[in-house]
N, C-alpha and C positions, 0 to 999 in steps of 0.2 A: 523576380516576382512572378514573372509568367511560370517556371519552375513551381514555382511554388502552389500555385492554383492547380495545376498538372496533376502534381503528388496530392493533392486535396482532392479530385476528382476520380482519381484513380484507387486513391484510398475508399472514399466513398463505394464504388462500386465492389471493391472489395470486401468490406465489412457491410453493404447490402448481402453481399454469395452469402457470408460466414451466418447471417440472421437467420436466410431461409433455410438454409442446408442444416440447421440447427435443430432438435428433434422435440428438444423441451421448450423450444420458442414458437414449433410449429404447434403444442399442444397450446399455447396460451396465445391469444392474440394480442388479448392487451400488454402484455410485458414485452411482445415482439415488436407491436407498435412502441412501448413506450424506448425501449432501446437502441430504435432508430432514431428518435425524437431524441435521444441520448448524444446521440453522436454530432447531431449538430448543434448543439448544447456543449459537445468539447469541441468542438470549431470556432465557438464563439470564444471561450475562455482560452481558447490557444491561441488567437487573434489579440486577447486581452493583456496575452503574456507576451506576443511577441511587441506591440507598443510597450509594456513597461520597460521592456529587455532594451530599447531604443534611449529611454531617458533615464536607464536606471543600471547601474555597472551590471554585468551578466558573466557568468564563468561561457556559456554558450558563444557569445565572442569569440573566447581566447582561444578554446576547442575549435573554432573554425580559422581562425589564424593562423593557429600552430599547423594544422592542416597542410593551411594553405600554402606557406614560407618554406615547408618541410622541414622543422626543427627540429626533428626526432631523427631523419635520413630520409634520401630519397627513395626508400621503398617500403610499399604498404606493412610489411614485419617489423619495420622497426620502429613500427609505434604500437606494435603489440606488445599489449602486458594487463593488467589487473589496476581495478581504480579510477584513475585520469587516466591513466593511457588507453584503458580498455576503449573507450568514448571517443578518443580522436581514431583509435583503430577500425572503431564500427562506422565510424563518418567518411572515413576515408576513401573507400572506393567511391560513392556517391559525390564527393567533393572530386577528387582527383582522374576517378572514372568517366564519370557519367556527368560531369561541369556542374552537380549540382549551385546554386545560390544560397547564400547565406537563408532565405526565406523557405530554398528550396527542401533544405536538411533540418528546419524545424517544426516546417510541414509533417516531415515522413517521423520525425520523432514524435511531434503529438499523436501519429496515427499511432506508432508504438505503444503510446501514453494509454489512448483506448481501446487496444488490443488488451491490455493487462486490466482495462475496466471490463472489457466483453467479458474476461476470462472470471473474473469477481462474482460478475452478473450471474454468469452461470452456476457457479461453486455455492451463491445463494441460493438461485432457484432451483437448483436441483433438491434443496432438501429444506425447500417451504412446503409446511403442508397446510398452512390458513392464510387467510387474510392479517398479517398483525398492522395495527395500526398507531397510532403515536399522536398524541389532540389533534384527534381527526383525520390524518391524511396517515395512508400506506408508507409505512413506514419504510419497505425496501426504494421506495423512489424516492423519499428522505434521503435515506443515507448515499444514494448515488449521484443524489443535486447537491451536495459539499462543493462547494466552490472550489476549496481547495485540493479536493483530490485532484480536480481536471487543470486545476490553473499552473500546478509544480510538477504535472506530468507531460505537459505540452511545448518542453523546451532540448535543444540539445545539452541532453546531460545526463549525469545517474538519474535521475529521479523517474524517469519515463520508463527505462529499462529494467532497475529493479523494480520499479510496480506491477511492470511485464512478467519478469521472472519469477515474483510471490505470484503472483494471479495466475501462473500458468502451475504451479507445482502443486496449488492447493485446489486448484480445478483436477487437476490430476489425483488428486489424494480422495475425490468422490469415487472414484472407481479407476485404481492404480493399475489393476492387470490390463485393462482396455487401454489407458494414457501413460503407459509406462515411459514411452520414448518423449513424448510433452514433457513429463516430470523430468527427465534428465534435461531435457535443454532448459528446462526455466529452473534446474539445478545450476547449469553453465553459466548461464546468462547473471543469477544472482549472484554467483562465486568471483566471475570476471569484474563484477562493477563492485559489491566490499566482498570480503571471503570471509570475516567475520561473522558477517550474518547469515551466509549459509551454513556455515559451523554450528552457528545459534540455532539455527530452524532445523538443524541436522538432530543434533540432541533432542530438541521441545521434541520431534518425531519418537526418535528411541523412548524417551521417559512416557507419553502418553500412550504406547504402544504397552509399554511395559506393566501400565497402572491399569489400561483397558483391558489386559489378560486374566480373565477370573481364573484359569489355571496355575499361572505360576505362583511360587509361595513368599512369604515375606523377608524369606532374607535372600533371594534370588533380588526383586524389588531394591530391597537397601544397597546390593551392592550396585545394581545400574543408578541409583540413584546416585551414590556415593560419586560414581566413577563420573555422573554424568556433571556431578556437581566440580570434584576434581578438572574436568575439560573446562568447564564454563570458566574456572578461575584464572587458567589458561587463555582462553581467549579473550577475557576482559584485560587481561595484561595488554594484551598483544594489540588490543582497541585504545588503549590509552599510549602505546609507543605510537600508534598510528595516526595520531591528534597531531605528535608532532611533525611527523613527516609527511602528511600531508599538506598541511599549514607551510613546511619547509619547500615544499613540492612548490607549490601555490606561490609563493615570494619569488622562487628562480625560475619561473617556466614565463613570469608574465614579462610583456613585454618595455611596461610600464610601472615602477617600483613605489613610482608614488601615488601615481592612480590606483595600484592595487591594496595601498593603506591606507587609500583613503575609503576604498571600499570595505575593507574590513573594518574599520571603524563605523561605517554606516551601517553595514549589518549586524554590529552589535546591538543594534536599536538602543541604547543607552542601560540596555538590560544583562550584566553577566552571571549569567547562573553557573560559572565553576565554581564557583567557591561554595553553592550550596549544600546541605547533607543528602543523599540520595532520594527519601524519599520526597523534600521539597525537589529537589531537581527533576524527578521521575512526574510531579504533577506539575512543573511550571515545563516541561517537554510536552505535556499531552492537552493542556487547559488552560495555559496562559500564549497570548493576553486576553484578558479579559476586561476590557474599557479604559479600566483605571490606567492600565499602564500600554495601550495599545501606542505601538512604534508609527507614528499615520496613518492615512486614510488606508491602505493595505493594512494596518493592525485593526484599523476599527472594523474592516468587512470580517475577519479572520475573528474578529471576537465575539459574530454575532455566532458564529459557528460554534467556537469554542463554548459559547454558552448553552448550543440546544445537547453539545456531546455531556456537557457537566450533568446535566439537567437527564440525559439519556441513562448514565453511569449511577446516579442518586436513586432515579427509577428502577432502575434493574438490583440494587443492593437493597431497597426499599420493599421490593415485591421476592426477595428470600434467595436473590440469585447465587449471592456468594456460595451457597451449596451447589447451587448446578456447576460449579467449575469444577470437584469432586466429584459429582456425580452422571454428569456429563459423558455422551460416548467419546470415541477418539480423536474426530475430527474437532469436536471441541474442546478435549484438552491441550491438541493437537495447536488450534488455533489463537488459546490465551495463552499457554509457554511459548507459541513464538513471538506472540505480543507483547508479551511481559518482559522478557529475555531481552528480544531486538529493543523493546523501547528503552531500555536498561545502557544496552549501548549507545542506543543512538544517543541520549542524552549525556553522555560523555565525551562524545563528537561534536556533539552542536556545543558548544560553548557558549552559543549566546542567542538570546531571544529570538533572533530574525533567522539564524538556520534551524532551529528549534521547528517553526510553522511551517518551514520548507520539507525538513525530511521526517516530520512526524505522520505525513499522509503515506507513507509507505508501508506502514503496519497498523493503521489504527482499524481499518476495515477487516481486520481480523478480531478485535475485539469487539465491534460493530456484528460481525458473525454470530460472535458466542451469544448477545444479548437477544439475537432475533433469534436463535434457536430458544430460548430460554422463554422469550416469549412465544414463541412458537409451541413449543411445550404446555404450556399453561392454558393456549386457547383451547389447544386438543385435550386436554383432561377435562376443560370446562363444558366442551363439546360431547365428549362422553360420559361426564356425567350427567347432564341434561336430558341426553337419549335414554340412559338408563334409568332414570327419574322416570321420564314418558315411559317407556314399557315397563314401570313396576305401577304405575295409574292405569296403565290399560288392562293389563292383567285384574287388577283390582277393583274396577269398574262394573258395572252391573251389569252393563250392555256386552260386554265381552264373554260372558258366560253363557 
């Protein structure tokens, strides 16, 4: 525990440096304030995660057991690899090095957790240019108070790290010649925890790159398209052999066979969505649950979210967006094909309702992107046509003459 509070304190002070040394936080205060206020806001919900992880089975456990026992071998390489092993590999010096505590390596993973929110934060603010707002309240501090992004990134597991590695490669993608070397490691870092989804986010790049190019011509277009579509089919195979051996993984790693079926039956929350057609699967990945059928008191807080995103997605298809995903520059084609793509997979991984909530926070703030661009768009045109209204009145005014 003492460990724990340690790496809490020290994290702190660290993502204090990363605020002020920050050039577009020092231009705004309030968002600089409001990002500090952020961070112990995921302190609370990493706290919240580490009690449920206590009465509630946790893959975060077994990661640190395996660790701990040496199940893989007695030296830190040979629990390198991709997936689960990447996770007991990143744990491992801190556990085996440095004595971390169990409290002490879920500390330093939430801080991970909100390294990848810092890096979000930025990737927004760097390309708001209004205030947009949503029944009344700022809409960017909306989307950053989601329970859930803070609550599934504040544990030892994938979930922290690739939220790190999307947050770090699309903050890099605002200006890639400057953050070239950041893109590559939150390239790494995504590849090591699934590779399928850097593959995914590797393509959405080439294709929105390819669309964003008003030079090149249309059958240049078809065949990246073609070829990109060809890859995609490829890796959705290779995400559906990955179901099983993971799952396979997961049965022989743990150390208890029938604690671990029984956990898996608990997180089907009673809901299996394989069987669905894709595109119900693709909206019970992104929006369910939603009351009717929330898995407890975790499905009922999860649903009150699920309902402002539904309500977010209506608004924005409401107000004419579906063209702005076409019309769109690159980072936002950039950021709905990787939304759309990853959420494609992921909902072929999660099998069932309760991982569904878990690892749907991992790309939705990329679709949360595209809508605040879009309404960001809409303020500025409204804004300039207002201005231009006023100077064709004053031009036309009596006094002005």
């Amino acid at each position: 525990m003492v460990y724990g509070l340690i790496v809490i304190v020290f994290s702190w002070f660290l993502a204090s440096r990363l605020i002020q040394r920050n050039y577009v936080l020092k231009e705004s205060k309030a968002e600089r304030s409001f990002i500090k206020k952020l961070f112990l806001y995921h302190i609370i919900l990493a706290v919240a995660y580490y009690v449920y992880a206590l009465f509630n089975p946790s893959d975060s456990i077994a990661y640190y057991n395996k660790v701990l026992i040496n199940l893989r071998g007695e030296n830190w390489m040979d629990f390198y690899g991709t997936s689960t092993t990447f996770i007991e590999w990143t744990g491992y010096p801190f556990i085996k090095f440095l004595g971390f505590s169990y409290e002490a390596v879920m500390a330093l993973f939430s801080f991970f957790g909100f390294l990848g929110m810092f890096f979000f934060f930025l990737f927004f603010l760097e390309k708001k240019r209004t205030n947009v707002s949503f029944m009344g309240f700022p809409l960017l501090h909306l989307v950053f108070l989601l329970p859930n992004l803070h609550f599934w990134s504040s544990s030892f597991g994938k979930g922290s790290l690739i939220f790190l590695g999307i947050g770090m490669i699309f903050y890099s993608l605002n200006s890639l010649k400057d953050r070239f070397a950041l893109a590559i490691l939150g390239g790494l870092l995504v590849y090591h925890v699934r590779p399928h989804i850097m593959m995914v986010i590797l393509i959405a790049v080439i294709i929105a790159y390819t669309f964003s190019w008003k030079n090149l011509n249309i059958a240049t277009r078809f065949v990246v398209l073609l070829l990109a579509g060809i890859a995609l089919y490829f890796v959705y195979q290779d995400v559906l052999s990955l179901v099983g051996i993971e799952q396979e993984l997961l049965l022989t790693d743990s150390f208890n066979l029938t604690h671990r079926a029984s956990e898996l039956s608990k997180a089907t929350s009673g809901v299996d969505i394989t069987n669905y057609s894709l595109p119900v699967q693709l909206f019970t990945f992104l929006y369910r649950p939603l009351f009717f059928d929330a898995p407890g008191v975790l499905g009922l807080i999860v649903s009150f979210e699920n309902v402002f995103l539904l309500m977010l997605t209506l608004y924005f298809i409401y107000k004419g967006g579906l063209k702005f995903l076409l019309t769109g520059d690159f980072l936002v084609k950039t950021a709905f094909l990787s939304f759309l793509t990853t959420s494609i997979a992921l909902a072929q991984i999660a099998g069932n309702l309760g991982l569904a909530i878990r690892q749907k926070s991992q790309v939705m703030l990329l679709f949360l992107f595209v809508i605040m661009r879009y309404l960001d768009e809409k303020n500025v045109q409204r804004i300039t046509y207002n201005w231009l209204k006023f100077k064709s009145r004053q031009r036309l005014s009596p006094k002005s003459r």
